[in-house]
Backbone as a printed PyTorch tensor [residue, N CA C, xyz], in Angstrom:
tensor([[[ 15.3040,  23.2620, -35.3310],
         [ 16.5880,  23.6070, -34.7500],
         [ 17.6410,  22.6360, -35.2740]],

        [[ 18.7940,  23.0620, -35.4960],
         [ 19.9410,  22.4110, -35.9560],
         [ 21.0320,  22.6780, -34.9550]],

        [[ 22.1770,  22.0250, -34.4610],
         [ 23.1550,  21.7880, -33.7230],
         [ 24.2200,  21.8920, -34.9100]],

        [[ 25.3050,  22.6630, -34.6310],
         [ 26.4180,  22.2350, -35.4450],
         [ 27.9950,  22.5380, -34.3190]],

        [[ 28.9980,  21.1230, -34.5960],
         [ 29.4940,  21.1200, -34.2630],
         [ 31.1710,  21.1750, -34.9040]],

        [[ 31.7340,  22.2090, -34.4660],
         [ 33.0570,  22.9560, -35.2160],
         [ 34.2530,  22.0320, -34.5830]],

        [[ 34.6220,  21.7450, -35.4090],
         [ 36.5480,  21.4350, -34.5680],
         [ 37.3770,  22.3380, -35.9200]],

        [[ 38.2980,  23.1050, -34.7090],
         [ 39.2350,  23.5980, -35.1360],
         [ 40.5840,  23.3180, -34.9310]],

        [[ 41.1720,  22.6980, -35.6250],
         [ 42.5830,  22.2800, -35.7300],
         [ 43.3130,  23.3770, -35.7950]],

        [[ 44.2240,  23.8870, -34.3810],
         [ 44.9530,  25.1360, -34.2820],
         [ 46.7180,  24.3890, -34.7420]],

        [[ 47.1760,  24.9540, -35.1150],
         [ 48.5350,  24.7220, -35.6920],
         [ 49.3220,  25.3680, -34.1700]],

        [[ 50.2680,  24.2860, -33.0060],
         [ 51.1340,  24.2420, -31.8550],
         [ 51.1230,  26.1550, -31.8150]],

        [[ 50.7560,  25.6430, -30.5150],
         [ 50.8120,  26.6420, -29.1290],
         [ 49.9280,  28.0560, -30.1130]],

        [[ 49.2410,  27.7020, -30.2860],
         [ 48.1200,  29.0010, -31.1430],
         [ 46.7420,  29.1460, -29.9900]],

        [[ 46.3630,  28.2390, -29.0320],
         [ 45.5380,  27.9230, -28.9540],
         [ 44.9670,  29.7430, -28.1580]],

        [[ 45.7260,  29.9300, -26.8970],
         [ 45.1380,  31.0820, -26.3970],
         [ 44.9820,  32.4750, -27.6380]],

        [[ 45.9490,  32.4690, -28.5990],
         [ 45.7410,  33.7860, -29.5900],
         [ 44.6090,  33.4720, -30.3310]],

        [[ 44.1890,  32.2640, -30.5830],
         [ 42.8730,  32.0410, -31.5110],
         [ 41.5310,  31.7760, -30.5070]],

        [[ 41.9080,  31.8730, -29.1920],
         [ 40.4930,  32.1380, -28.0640],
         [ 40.6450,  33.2930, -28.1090]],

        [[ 41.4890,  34.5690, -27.7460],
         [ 41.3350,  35.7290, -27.8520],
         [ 40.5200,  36.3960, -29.3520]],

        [[ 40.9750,  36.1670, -30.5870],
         [ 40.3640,  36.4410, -31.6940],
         [ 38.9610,  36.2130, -31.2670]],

        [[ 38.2840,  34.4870, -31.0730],
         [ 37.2420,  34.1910, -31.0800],
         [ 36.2710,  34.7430, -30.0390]],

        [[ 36.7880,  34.7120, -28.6950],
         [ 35.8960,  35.7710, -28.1760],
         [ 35.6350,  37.1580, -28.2750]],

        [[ 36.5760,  37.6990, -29.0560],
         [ 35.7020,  38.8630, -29.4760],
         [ 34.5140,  38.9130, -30.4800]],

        [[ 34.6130,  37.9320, -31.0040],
         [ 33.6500,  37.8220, -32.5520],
         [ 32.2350,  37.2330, -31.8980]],

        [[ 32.0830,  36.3830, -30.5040],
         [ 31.1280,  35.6610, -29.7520],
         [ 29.5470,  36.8330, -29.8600]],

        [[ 30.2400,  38.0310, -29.3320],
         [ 29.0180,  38.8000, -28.8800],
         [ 28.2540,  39.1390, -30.1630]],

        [[ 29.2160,  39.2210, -31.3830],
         [ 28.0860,  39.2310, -32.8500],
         [ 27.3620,  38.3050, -33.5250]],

        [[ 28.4940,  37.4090, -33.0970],
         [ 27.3620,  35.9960, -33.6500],
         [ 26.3340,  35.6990, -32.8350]],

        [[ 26.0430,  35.9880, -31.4100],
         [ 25.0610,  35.6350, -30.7380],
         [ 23.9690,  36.7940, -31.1550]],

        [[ 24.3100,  37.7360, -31.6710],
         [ 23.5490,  38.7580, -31.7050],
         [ 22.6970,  38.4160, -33.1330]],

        [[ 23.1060,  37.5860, -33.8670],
         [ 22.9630,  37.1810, -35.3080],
         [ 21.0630,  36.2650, -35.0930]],

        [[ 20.5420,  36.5740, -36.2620],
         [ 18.8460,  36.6260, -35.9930],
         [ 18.9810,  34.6960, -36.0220]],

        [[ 18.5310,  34.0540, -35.6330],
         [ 18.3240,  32.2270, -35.3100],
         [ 19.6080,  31.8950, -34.7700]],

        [[ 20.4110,  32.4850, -33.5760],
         [ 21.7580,  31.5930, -33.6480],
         [ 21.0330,  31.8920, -31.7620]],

        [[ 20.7270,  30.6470, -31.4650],
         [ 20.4890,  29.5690, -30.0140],
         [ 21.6500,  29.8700, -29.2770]],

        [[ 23.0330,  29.0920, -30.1670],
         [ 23.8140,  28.7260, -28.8330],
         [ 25.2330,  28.9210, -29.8620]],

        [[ 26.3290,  29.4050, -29.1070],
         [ 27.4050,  29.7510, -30.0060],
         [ 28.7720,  29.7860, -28.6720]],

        [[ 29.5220,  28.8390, -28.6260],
         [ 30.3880,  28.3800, -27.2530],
         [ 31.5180,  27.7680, -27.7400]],

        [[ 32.7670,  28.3890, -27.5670],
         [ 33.6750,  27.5770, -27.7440],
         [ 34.0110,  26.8630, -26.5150]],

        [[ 34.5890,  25.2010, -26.6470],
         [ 34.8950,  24.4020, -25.9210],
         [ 36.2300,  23.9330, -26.0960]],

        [[ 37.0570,  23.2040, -24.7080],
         [ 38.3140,  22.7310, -24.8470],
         [ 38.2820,  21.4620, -24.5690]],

        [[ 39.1640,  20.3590, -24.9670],
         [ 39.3580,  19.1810, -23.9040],
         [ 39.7210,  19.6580, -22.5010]],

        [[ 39.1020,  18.1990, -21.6130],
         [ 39.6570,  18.3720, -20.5800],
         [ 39.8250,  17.0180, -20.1750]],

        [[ 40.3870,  16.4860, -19.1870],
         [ 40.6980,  15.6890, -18.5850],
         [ 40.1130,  14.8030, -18.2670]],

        [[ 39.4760,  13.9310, -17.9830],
         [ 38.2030,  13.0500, -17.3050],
         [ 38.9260,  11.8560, -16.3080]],

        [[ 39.6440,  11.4080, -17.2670],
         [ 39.4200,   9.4070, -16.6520],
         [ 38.7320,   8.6410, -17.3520]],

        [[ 37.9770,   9.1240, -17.8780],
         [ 36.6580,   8.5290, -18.3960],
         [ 37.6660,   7.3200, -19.5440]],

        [[ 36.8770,   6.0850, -20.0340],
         [ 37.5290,   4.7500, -20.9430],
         [ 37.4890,   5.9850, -22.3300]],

        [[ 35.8150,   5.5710, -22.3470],
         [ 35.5070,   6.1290, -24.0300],
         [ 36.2480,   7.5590, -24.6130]],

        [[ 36.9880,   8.3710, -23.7290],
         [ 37.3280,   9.0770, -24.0350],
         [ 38.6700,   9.4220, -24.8950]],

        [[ 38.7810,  10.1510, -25.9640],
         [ 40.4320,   9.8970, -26.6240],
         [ 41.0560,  10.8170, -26.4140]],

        [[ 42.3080,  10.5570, -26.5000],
         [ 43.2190,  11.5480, -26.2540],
         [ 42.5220,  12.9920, -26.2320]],

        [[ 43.5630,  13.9450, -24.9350],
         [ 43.5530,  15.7580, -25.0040],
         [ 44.2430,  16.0030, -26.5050]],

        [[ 43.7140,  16.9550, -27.0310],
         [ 43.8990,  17.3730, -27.7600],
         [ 44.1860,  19.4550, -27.6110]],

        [[ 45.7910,  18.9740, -26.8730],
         [ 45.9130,  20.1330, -26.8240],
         [ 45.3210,  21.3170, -28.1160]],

        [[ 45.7010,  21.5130, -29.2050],
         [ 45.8290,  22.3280, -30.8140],
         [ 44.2330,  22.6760, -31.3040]],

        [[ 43.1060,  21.6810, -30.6660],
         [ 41.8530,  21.6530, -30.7910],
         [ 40.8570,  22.7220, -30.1450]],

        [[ 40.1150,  23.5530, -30.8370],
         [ 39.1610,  24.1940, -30.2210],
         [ 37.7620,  23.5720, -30.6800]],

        [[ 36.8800,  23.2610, -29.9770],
         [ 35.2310,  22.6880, -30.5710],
         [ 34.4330,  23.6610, -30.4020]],

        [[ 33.9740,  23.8770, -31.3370],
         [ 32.7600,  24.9490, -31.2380],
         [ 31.4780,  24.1050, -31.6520]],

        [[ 30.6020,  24.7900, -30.1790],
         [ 29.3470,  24.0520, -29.8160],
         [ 28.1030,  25.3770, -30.2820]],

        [[ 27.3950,  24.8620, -31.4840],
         [ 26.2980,  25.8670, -31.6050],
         [ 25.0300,  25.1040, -31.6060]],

        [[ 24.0870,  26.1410, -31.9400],
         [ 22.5510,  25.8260, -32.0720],
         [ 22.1680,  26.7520, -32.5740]],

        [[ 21.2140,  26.8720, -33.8450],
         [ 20.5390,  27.8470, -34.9630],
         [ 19.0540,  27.1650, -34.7450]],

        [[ 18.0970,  28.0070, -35.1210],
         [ 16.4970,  28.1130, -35.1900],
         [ 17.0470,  27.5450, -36.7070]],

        [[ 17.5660,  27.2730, -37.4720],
         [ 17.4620,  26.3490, -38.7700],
         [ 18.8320,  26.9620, -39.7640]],

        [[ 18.8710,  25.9030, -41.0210],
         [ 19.6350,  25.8590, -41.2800],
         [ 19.9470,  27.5010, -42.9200]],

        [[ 19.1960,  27.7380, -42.4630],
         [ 19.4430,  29.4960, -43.2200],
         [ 19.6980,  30.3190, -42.4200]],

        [[ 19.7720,  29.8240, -41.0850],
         [ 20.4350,  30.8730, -40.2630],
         [ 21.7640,  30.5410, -39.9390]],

        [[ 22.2320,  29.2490, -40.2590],
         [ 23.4680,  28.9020, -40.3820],
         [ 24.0710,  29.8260, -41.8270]],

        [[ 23.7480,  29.4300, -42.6800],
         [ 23.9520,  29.6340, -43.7190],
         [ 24.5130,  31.4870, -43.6880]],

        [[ 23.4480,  32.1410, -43.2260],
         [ 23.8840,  33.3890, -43.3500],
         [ 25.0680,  33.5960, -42.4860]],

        [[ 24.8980,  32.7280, -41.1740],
         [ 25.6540,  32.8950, -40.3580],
         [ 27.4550,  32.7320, -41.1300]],

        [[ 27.5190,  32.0890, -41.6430],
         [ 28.8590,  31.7220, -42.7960],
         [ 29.0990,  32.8720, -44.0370]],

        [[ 28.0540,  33.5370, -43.6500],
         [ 28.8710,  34.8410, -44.7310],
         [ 28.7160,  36.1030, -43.9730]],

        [[ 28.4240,  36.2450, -42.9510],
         [ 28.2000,  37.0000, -42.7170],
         [ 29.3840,  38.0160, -42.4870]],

        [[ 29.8540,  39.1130, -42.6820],
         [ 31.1020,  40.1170, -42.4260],
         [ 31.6420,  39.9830, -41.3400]],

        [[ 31.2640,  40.0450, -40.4540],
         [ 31.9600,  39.9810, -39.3040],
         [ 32.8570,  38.5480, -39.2830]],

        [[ 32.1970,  37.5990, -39.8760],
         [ 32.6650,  36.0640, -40.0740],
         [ 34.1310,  36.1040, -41.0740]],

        [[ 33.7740,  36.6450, -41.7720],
         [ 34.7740,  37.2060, -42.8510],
         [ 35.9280,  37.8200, -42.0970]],

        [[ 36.1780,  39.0190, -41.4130],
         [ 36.6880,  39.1060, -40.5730],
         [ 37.4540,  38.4170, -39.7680]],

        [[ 36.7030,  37.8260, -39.2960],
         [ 37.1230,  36.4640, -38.2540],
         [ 38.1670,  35.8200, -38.5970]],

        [[ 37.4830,  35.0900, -39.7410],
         [ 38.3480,  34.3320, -40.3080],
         [ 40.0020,  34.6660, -41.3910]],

        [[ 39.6800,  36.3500, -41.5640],
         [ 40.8840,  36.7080, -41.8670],
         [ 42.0750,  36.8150, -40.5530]],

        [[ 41.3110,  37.0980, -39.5850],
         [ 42.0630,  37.5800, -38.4670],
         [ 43.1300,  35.9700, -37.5780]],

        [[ 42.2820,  34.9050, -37.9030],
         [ 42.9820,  33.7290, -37.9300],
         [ 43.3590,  32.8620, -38.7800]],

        [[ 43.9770,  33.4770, -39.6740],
         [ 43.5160,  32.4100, -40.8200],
         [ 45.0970,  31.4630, -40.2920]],

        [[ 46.3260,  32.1360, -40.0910],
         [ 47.5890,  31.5860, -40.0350],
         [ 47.4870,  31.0210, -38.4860]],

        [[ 46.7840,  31.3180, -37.6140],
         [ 46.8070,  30.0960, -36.6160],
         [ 45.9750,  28.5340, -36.5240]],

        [[ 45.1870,  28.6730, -37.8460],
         [ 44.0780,  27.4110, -38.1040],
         [ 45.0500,  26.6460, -39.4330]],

        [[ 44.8110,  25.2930, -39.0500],
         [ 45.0780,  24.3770, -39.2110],
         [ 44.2600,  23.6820, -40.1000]],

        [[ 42.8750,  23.3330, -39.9860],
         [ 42.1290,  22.9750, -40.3180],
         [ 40.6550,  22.9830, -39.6270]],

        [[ 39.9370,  23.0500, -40.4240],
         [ 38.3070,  22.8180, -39.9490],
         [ 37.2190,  21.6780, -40.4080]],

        [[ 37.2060,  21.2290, -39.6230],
         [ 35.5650,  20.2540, -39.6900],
         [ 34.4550,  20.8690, -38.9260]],

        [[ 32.6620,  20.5030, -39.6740],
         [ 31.9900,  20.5100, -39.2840],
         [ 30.5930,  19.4720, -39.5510]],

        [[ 30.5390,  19.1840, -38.4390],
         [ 28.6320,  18.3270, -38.2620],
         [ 27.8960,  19.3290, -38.3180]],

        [[ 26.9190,  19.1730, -39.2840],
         [ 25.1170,  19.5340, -38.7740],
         [ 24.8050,  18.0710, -38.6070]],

        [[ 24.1770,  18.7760, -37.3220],
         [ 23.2590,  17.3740, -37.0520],
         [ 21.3060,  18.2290, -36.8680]],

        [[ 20.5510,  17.2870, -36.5020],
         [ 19.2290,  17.6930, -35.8250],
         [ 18.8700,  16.9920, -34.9650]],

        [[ 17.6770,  17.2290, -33.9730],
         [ 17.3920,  16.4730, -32.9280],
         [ 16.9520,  15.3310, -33.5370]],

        [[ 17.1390,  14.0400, -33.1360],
         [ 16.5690,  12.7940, -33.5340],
         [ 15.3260,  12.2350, -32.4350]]])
């Protein structure tokens, strides 16, 4: 199993039009053959020290794949294609971690 973790850098006040895009695309990628866990996440608030700044513009996407060819397909897959045409002018930028369990 592999974990990969998405930040999406949304370009000011995009954030709800690029959750709307993304949850529609949720129910195919989960449907996709090794994909565990597929969740977009927001900041929130805590208190907490270690924590850095809200990041309003930020969406994190939290997954989990049975391995890393199911990632892989998962990144071409059409519907992904799609996706990513359908936001391309509210994204900003993207990073991603693979990590594995240690």
């Amino acid at each position: 199993m592999i974990h990969v973790i998405a930040t999406i850098e949304l370009n000011p006040n995009c954030r709800e039009a690029f959750l709307e895009i993304f949850h529609r695309n949720v129910p195919q990628v989960r449907a996709e053959k090794g994909c565990l866990n597929y969740a977009p996440t927001v900041d929130i608030e805590t208190g907490l020290a270690a924590q850095g700044p809200i990041r309003d513009n930020v969406v994190t996407i939290v997954e989990a794949w049975d391995g890393l060819e199911a990632l892989q397909a998962h990144l071409g897959a059409p519907h992904m294609n799609d996706y990513r045409a359908q936001v391309k002018d509210l994204v900003r930028g993207v990073t991603i971690q693979v990590l594995q369990p240690a």
